[in-house]
Structures are given as structure tokens and as C-alpha cells.
C-alpha positions as CSV (number, residue, x, y, z in Angstrom):
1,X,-20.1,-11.4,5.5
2,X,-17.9,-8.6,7.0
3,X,-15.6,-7.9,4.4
4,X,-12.3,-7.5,6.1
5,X,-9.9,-9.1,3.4
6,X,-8.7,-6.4,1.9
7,X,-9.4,-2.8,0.3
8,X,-9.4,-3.4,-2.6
9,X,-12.7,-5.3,-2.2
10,X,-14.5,-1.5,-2.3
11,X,-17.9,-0.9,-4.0
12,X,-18.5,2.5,-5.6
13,X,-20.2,4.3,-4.2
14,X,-23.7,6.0,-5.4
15,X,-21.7,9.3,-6.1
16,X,-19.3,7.3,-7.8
17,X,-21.5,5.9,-10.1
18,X,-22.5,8.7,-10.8
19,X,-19.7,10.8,-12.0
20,X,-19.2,7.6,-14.1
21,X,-22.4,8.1,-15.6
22,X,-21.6,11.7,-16.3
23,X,-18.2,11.4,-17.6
24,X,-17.4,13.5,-19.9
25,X,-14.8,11.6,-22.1
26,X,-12.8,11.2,-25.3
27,X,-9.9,9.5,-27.2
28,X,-7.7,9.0,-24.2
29,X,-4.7,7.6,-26.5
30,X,-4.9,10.8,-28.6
31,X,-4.4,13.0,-25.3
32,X,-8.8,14.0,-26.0
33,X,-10.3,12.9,-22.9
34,X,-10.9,16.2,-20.9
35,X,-11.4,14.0,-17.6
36,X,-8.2,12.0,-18.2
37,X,-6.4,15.2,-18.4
38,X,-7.8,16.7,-15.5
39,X,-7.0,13.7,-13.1
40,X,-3.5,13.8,-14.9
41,X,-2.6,17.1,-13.6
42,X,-4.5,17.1,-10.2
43,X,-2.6,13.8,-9.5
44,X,0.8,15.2,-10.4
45,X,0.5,17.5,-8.1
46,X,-0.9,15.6,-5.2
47,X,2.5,13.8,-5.7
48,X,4.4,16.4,-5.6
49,X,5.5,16.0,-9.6
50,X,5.0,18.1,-12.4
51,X,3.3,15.6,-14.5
52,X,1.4,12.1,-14.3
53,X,0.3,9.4,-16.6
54,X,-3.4,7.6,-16.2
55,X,-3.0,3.7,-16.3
56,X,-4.9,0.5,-15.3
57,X,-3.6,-0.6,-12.3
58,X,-0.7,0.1,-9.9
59,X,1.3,-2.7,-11.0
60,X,1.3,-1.5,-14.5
61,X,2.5,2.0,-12.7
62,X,5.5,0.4,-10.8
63,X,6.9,-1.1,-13.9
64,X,6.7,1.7,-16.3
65,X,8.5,3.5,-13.6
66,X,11.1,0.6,-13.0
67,X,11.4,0.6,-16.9
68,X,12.1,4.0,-17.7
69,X,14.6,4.8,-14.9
70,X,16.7,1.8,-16.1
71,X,18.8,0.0,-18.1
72,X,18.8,-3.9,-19.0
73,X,21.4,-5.7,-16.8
74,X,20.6,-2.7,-13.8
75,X,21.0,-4.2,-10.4
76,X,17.3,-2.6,-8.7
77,X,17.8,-2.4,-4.5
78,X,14.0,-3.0,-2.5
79,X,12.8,-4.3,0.5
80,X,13.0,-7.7,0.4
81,X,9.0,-8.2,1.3
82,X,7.8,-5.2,-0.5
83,X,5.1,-5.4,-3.3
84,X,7.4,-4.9,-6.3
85,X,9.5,-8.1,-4.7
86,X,7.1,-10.3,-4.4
87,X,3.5,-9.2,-5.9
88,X,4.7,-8.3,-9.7
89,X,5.6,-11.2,-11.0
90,X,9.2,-10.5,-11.4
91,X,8.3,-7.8,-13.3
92,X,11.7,-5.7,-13.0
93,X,13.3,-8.8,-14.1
94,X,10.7,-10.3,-17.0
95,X,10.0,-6.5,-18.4
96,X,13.0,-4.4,-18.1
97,X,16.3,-7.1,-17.6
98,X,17.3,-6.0,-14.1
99,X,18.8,-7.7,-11.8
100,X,16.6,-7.5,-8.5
101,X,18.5,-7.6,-4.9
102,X,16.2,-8.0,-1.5
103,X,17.3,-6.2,1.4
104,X,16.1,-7.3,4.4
105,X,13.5,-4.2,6.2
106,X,12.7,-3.4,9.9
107,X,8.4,-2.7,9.9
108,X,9.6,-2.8,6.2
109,X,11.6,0.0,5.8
110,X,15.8,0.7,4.8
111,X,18.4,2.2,6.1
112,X,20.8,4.7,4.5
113,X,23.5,2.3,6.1
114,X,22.0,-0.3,3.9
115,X,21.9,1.8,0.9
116,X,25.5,2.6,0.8
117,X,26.7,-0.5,1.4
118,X,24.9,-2.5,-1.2
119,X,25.6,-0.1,-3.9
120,X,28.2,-2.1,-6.6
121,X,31.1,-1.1,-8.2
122,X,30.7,-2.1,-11.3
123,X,33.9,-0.7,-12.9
124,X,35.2,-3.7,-13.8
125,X,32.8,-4.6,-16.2
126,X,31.7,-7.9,-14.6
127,X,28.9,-6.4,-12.0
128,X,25.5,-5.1,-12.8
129,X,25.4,-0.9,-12.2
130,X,23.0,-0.4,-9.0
131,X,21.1,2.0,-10.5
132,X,17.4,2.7,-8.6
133,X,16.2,2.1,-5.0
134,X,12.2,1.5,-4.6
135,X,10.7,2.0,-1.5
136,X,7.1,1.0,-0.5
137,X,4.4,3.5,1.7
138,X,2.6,2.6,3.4
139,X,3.9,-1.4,3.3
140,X,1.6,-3.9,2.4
141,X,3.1,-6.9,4.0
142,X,4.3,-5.0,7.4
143,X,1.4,-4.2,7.8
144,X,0.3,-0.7,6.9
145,X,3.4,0.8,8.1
146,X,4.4,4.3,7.6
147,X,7.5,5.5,6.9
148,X,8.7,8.7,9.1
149,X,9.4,11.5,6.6
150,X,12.8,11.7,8.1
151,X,13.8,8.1,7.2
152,X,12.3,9.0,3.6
153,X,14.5,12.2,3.5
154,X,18.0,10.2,4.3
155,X,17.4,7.2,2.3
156,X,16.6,9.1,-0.6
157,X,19.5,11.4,0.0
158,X,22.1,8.1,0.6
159,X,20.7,6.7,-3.0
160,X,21.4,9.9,-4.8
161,X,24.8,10.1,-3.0
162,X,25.7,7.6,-5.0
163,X,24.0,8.4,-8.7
164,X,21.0,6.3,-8.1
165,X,17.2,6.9,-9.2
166,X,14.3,6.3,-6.2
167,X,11.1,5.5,-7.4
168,X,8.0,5.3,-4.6
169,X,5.7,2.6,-5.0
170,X,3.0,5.0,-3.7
171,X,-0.2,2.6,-3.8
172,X,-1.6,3.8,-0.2
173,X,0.6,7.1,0.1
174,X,-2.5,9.3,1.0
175,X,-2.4,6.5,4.0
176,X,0.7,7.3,5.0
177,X,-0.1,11.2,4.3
178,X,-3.4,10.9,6.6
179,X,-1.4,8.8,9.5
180,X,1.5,11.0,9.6
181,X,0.2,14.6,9.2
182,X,2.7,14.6,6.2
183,X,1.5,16.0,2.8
184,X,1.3,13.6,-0.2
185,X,3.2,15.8,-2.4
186,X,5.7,16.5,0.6
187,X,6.6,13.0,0.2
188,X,6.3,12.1,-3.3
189,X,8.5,15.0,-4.1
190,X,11.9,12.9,-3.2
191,X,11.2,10.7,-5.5
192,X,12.2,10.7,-9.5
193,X,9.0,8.6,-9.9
194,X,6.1,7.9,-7.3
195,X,3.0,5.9,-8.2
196,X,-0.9,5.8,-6.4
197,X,-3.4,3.4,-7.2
198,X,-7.3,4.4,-6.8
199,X,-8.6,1.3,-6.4
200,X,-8.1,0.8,-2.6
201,X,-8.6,3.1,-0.3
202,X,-10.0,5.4,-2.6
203,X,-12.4,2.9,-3.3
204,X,-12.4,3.0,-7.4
205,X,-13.2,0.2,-9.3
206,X,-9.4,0.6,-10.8
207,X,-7.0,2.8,-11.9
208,X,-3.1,4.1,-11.4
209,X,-1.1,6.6,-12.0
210,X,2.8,7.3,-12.6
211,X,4.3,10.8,-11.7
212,X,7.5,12.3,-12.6
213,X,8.9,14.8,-14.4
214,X,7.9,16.4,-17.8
215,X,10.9,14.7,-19.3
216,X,9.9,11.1,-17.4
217,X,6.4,11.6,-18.5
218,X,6.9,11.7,-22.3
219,X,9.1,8.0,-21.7
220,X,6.3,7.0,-19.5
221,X,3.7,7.5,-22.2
222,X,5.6,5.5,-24.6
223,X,5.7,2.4,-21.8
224,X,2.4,2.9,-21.5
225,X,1.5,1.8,-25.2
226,X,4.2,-0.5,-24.8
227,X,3.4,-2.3,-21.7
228,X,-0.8,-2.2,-23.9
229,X,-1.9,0.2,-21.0
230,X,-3.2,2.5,-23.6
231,X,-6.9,3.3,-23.8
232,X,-10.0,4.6,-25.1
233,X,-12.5,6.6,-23.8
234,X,-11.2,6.1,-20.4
235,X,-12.8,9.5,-18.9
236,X,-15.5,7.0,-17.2
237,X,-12.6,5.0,-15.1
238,X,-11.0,8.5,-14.5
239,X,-14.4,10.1,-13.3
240,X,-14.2,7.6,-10.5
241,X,-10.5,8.4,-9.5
242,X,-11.5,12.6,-9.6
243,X,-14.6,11.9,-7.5
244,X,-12.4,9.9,-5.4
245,X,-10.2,12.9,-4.5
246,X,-13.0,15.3,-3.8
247,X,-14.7,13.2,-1.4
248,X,-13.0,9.7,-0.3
249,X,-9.7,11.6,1.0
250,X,-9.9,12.9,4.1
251,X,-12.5,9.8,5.3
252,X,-9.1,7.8,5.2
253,X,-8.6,8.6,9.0
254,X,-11.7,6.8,9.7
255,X,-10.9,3.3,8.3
256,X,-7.6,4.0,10.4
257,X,-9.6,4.6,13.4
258,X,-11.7,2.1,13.0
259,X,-8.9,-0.4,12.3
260,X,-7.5,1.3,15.6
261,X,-10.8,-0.4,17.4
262,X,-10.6,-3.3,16.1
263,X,-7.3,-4.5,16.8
264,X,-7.8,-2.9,20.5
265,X,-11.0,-5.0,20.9
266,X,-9.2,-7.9,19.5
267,X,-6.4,-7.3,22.0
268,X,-8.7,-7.3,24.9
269,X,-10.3,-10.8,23.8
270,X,-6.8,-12.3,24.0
271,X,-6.2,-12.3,20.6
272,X,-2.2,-11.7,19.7
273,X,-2.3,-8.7,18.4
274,X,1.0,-5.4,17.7
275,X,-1.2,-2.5,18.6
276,X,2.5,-0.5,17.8
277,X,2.1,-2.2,14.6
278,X,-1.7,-0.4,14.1
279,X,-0.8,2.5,11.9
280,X,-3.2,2.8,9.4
281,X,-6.4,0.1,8.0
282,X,-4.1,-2.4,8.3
283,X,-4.9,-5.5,11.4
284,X,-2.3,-8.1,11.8
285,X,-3.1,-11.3,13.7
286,X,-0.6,-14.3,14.5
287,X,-2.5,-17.2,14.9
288,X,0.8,-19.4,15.9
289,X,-0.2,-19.2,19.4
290,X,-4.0,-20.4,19.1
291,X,-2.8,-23.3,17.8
292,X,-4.2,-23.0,14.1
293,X,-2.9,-22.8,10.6
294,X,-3.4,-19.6,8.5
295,X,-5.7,-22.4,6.8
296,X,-7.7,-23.7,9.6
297,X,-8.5,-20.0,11.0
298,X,-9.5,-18.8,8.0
299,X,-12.2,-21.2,7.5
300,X,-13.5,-20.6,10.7
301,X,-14.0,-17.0,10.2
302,X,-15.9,-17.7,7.1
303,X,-18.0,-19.9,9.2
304,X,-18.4,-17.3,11.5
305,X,-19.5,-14.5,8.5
306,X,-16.0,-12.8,8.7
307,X,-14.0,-12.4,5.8
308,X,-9.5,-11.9,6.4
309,X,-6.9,-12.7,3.9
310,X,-3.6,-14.2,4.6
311,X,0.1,-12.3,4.1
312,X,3.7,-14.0,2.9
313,X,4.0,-14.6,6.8
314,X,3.7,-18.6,7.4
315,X,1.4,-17.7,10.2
316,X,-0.1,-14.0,10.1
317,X,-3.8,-13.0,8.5
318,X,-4.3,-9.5,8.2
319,X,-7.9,-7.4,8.5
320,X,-7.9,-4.7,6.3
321,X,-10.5,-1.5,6.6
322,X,-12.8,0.8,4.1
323,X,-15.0,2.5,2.8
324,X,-17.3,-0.2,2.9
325,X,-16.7,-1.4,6.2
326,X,-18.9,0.7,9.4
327,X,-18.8,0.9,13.2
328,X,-21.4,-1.8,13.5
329,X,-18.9,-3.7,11.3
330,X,-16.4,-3.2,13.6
331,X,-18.4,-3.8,16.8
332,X,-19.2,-7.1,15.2
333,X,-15.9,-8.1,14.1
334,X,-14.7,-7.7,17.7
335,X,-17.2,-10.4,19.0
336,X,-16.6,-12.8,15.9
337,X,-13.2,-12.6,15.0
338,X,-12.3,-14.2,18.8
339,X,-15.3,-16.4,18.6
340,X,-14.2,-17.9,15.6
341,X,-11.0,-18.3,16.9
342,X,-11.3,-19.9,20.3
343,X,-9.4,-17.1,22.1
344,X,-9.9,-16.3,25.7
345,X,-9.7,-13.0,27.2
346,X,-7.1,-12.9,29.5
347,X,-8.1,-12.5,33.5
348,X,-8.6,-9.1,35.1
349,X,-5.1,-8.3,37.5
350,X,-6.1,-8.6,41.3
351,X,-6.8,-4.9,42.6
352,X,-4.1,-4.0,44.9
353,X,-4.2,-4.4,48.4
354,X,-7.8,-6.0,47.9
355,X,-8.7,-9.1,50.3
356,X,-7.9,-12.6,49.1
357,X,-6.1,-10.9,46.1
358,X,-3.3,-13.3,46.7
359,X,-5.5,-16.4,46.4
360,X,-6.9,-15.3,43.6
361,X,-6.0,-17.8,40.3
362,X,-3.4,-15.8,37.6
């Protein structure tokens, strides 16, 4: 099977394992474990904070960080497909009491224009106080998309215009910092809270983290027990998330490039495919126009030893690169994936000027 379905579906590696195996650890919950601390700080300032908290996933991250910037009865402003919308559960909602309002994105980004005018007065005493924006990079369900650092910058400068906290859900931000030539901590440093999760790109088996200030940090800590994120000898998870930093970084461009290939060689078979779209290991395919479900073409991938996932579109599956995924992967993918399903390259355009070109069938 080529595993295409997601990144989060990465092995660790033999060096991985490793570090594991060598982990040096201790009491986590009583601040002991030397390799906790040490991710700690080395992920606060890859983010661009001056502090971070170590947690179990990156769901748990967003919500401390929803939690701690808030009150209950808080109106919270997001992306109406982003993660935190529609992956958590209703988390802001079930866990902190806020009110959660969906505005609607372009490629999954806002607009200051949007910002401004959804913030509420609430002087009356009968609204809820808009009080945080959340913002997603790269986004899952546009695809991989990036945001520009200049649309970060003004959105981020409209919330605070008007008192409001930002907080970046930051799950594939070294993405978005390998794609765009931008610095992680360039990024993460508008935000009061940013959050990255080790077990996708990075390919960890899990693992999160919250950043923030000093001050945010402390509240953080306490969510953390709160939310039962709290842990033990949790230096063998965080081994996996340093070794991650030191050596599963900079590979990011390749999944990009490769998922680059692939949605080129899926473009050439006649496969619908938004190569603008391409931005990072993220492949989007409509299958409205092949005349299959999201259903249907999944099982005939699987027949065909290809493995995609679906997204919230009614009629969009998505391949998604890693780690574990290689050029002969991708070579392979390109002559399965259209294979599977039923699409027909589309004919060569007659060569100008050429005899018979007219006659020949379009």
C-alpha cells in the first residue's frame, strides 16, 4: 500500500527509536525530566515565545490555549473550516463556555476587513465579548495552504486593534516556514499563543506543544493538569520530538516537492487537479467530474494499493506526503491513482501550422 492518507500515519524512524531508547527522563509533572525541559525551551523559541508547555497531542494544545486567553460566555472568531471548527469536538464550546462564530475563508484564510467587522459590542450587557481570533497554518482542509506573512501581520494587527487575543493553531507551521522562506518564530511571534504538533510532519509517534509567554505558561501548566495532560516520565515521547528537530526539519521541502510531482503527474493523466492549490504535502483531488463518490473512489484506490483520505468537501480526497513516502512512491502513485480512477489523459494540441492539423480530432 502507498500510504498517501495522511501524515500523521509516520513510522519512526531507526534514529528515532533510538533517542527513545536513550532517553534520559524523569518526573515530568514535578518539572524533573531533563529531556522535557530541553524540548520545552528549544520549542519556545522555534515559535518565537519565551516559553512552551510539552502535551499529548495538538488538540490538547489548541484548547489549553483557547482556555487560558478566555473567559466563559467569550464569543471566539475562526475560519469557518479550520481544525479548531470542526476537528475538536466543540472543544471551545464544551471546555471553556465560548461562544464560537465561523467566518467564511478564501484558501482558508481572513481578512482584516472581516475581523473588524465581526467584532461585538457588547456594552449592553446582552452580547458575548469577542475576545480571541484563531488562525490555522498551514490549513488542513484548504489544502496545505500557507498564509503570506503579510496577511498574518494585518490580521493580527486588526484583532489587537480592537483588544482581542490571537492564538495560532500551529500544527504544520514549520510547513508553512519551509514553503514560504519565513522563519517559524517569525511567525509565531504575532501570536499571544501558537501551538505545533510532532506527530506529522515531524514524524513522532505524538506530542504537542503550547507557547506563550512566561505569564501564559504558568496558566498553561495548570490546564494542563486540568485538561489530565500531565505526565510521567515523558522524556521518551520528548526524545522523539528533539530528534525530530535535529534531523526531520529541513527534509520538509522534500514531501513538498514530491507532493509538487505528484499532483503535476496527476494533472497530466487528466485527473482534476489546483496545481495553484499545491503549496506544501498537501494533494487535492475532485472526483465530481469522474463521475464517482468520495466513496466509490476511495475503494478503488485501495483496490489499486493506494491509500487517500477524504476532507469536509462532499466531493474532494486529499493525498498527503512524508517521511515515509519515496520517489518510487510517487512514481507509482502517478500511474495508480489515474488507473484507479478511470481518467484519461487529455489529447496532445495539434502543432501549429502542421499538415492535417485541422482534421485532427480535439
Amino acid at each position: 500500500m502507498i500510504e498517501l492518507r495522511s501524515d500523521t500515519l509516520t513510522q519512526p524512524t531507526p534514529g528515532m527509536r533510538q533517542a527513545i531508547a536513550n532517553a534520559v527522563v524523569g518526573d515530568e509533572q514535578k518539572r524533573e525530566d531533563p529531556t522535557v525541559i530541553e524540548l520545552e525551551e528549544r520549542a519556545a523559541a522555534l515559535l518565537g515565545q519565551e516559553a512552551a508547555v510539552f502535551l499529548p497531542t495538538a488538540t490538547m494544545a489548541n484548547q489549553i490555549a483557547v482556555r487560558i486567553l478566555t473567559e466563559p460566555g467569550d464569543e471566539l472568531l475562526a475560519e469557518e473550516d479550520s481544525h479548531i471548527m470542526i476537528s475538536e469536538q466543540g472543544g471551545p464550546a464544551a471546555l471553556s463556555g465560548l461562544v464560537m462564530r465561523a467566518l467564511p475563508g478564501h484558501a482558508g484564510r481572513l481578512t482584516p476587513e472581516q475581523i473588524r467587522g465581526s467584532v461585538r459590542d457588547h456594552a449592553s450587557g446582552h452580547s458575548p465579548r469577542t475576545r480571541l481570533v484563531t488562525l490555522e497554518n498551514t490549513h488542513n482542509s484548504a489544502g496545505g495552504r500557507v498564509w503570506p506573512l503579510e496577511e498574518v501581520e494585518a490580521v493580527t494587527k486588526a484583532a489587537r486593534e480592537h483588544g482581542l487575543a490571537v492564538h495560532l493553531d500551529g500544527a504544520r507551521i514549520l510547513n508553512a516556514a519551509t514553503a514560504s522562506g519565513v522563519p517559524a518564530a517569525r511567525i509565531g511571534g504575532l501570536f499571544d499563543t501558537v501551538t505545533i504538533c510532532f506527530s506529522k510532519g515531524l514524524g513522532c509517534p505524538l506530542g504537542s506543544v503550547v507557547a506563550g509567554s512566561q505569564e501564559l505558561m504558568v496558566k498553561a501548566r495548570r490546564a494542563k493538569h486540568l485538561f489530565g495532560g500531565a505526565m510521567r516520565q515523558a522524556g521518551i515521547v520528548a526524545a522523539a520530538a528533539v530528534y525530530a528537530l535535529d534531523h526531520h526539519v529541513e527534509r520538509l521541502a522534500e514531501d513538498h516537492a514530491r507532493a509538487r510531482r505528484l499532483a503535476e503527474g496527476l494533472a497530466e493523466a487528466g485527473l482534476p487537479i489546483e496545481l495553484e492549490a499545491v503549496e506544501t504535502n498537501f494533494v487535492q483531488i475532485d472526483v465530481v467530474t469522474l463521475g464517482l463518490t468520495k466513496a466509490e473512489a476511495l475503494a478503488r484506490l485501495a483496490e489499486h494499493g493506494v491509500g487517500l483520505s477524504g476532507t469536509i468537501h462532499p466531493t474532494k480526497l486529499r493525498a498527503v506526503t512524508h517521511l515515509d513516502v519515496s520517489d518510487e512512491d510517487i512514481d507509482r502513485a502517478i500511474e495508480l491513482i489515474p488507473r484507479a480512477l478511470g481518467a484519461k489523459a487529455p489529447l496532445a494540441a495539434p502543432l501549429s501550422g502542421s499538415a492535417g492539423s485541422a482534421r485532427r480530432p480535439v
